[in-house]
C-alpha positions as CSV (number, residue, x, y, z in Angstrom):
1,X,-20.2,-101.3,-65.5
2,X,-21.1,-98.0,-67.1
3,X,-22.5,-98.2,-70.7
4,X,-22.2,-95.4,-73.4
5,X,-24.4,-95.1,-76.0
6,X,-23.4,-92.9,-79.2
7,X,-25.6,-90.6,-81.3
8,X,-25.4,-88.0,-83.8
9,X,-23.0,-89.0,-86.6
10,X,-23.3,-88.7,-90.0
11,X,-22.8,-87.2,-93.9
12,X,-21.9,-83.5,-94.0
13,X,-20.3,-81.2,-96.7
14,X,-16.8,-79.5,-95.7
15,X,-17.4,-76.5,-93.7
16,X,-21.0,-77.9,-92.1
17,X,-21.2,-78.6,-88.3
18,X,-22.2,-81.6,-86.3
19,X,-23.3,-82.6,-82.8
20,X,-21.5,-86.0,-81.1
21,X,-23.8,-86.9,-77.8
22,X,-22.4,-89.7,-75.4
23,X,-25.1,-91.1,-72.5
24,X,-23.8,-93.2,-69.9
25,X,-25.7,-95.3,-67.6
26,X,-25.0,-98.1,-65.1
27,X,-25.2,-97.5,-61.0
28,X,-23.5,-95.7,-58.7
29,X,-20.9,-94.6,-60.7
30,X,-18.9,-91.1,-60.7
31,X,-17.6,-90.0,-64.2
32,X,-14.1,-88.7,-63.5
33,X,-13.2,-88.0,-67.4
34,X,-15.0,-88.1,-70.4
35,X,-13.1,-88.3,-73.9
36,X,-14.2,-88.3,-77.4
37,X,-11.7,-90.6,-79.7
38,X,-11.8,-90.7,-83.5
39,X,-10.4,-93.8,-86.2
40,X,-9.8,-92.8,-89.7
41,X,-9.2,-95.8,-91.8
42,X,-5.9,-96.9,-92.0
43,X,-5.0,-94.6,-88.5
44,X,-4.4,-95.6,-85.2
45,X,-6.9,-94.1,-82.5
46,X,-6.8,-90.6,-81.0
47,X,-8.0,-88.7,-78.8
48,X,-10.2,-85.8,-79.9
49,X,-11.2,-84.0,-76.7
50,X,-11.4,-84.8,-73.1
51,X,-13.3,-83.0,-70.3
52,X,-12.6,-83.6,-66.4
53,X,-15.4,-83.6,-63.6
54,X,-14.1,-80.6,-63.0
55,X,-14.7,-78.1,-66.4
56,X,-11.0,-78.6,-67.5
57,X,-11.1,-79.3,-71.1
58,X,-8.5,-80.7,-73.9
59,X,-8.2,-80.5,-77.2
60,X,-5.8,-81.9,-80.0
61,X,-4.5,-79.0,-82.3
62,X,-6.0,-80.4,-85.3
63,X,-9.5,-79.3,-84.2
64,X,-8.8,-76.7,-81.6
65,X,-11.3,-73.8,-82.3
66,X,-13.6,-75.9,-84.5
67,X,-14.9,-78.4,-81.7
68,X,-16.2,-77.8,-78.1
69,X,-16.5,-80.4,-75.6
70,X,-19.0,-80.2,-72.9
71,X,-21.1,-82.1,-70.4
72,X,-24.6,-81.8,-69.0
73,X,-23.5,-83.7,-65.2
74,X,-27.1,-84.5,-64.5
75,X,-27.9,-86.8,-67.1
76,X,-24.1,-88.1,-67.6
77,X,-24.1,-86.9,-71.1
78,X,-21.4,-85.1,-73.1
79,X,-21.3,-83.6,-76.2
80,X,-19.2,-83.0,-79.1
81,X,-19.6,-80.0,-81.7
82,X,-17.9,-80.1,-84.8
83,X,-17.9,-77.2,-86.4
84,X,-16.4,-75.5,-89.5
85,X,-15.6,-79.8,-90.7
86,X,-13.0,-81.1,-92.9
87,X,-12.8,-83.7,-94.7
88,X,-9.8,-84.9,-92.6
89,X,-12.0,-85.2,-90.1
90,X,-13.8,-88.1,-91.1
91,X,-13.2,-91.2,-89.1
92,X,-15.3,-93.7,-86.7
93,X,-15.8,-91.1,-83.2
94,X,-15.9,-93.1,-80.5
95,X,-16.9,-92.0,-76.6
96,X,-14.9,-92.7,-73.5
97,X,-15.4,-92.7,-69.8
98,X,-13.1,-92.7,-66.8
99,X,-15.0,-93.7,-64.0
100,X,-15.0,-95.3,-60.4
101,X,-18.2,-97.3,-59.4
102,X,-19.0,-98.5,-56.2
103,X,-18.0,-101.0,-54.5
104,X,-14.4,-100.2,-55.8
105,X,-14.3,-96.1,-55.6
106,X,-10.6,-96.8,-55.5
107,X,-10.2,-98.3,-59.0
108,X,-10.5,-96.2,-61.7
109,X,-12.3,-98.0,-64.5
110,X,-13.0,-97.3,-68.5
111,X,-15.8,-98.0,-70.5
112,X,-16.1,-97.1,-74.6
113,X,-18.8,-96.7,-77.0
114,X,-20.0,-98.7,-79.9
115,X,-18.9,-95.3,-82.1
116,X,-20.4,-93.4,-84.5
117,X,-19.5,-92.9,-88.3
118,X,-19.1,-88.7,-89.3
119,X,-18.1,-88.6,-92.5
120,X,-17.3,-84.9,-94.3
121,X,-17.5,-85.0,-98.3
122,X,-15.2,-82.1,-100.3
C-alpha cells in the first residue's frame, strides 16, 4: 500500500501563489498517475490536475494557466503551484495516486491523501 503525505496548504490573499507537495512511500510500487483533487464545502470532489508517468499533464479549465503540475520521479513527489489564487479556489486539496505494486503489477491500485486546507481571503 503506497501512502501520501500532504504539505503546503494554507491562508493567502487573492492573487498570492501556493505550493501543494504530495510524497508517497510504501515498496515496490510504480506510480502510473498522480492527481491533485480539491473539496469546497458544500461541492462534490474534483479533480484539479493529473500527471501521467509519462509528462502528460491535465488540467480543469477553471485553473488552466494559474496551476502547474509536476513531479520530481526520484523521490515520488509531485507538486502543485497555485498561482495568481482566487477565492473560488479555496477548498480541502487532496493527493491521489494510481499505482501497481508488486506482487499484483496487473492491478491498478489507488491510494489518497489525508488533504490539506488552502484557503484564499478577498
Amino acid at each position: 500500500q503506497v501512502q501520501l503525505v500532504e504539505s503546503g496548504g494554507g491562508l493567502v490573499q487573492a492573487g498570492g501563489s501556493l505550493r501543494l507537495s504530495c510524497a508517497a512511500s510504501g515498496s515496490n510500487f510504480r506510480i502510473n498517475v498522480f492527481g491533485w483533487y480539491r473539496q469546497a464545502p458544500g461541492k462534490q470532489r474534483e479533480l484539479v490536475a493529473s500527471i501521467s508517468s509519462g509528462g502528460n499533464t491535465n488540467y480543469t479549465d477553471s485553473v488552466k494557466g494559474r496551476f502547474a503540475i509536476s513531479t520530481d520521479n526520484a523521490d515520488n513527489t509531485v507538486y502543485l503551484q497555485m498561482n495568481s489564487l482566487k477565492p473560488e479556489d479555496t477548498a480541502v486539496y487532496y493527493c491521489n495516486a494510481e499505482y501497481r505494486a508488486f506482487p499484483t503489477w496487473g492491478y491498478m491500485r489507488y491510494s489518497w491523501g489525508q488533504g490539506t486546507q488552502v484557503t484564499v481571503s478577498s
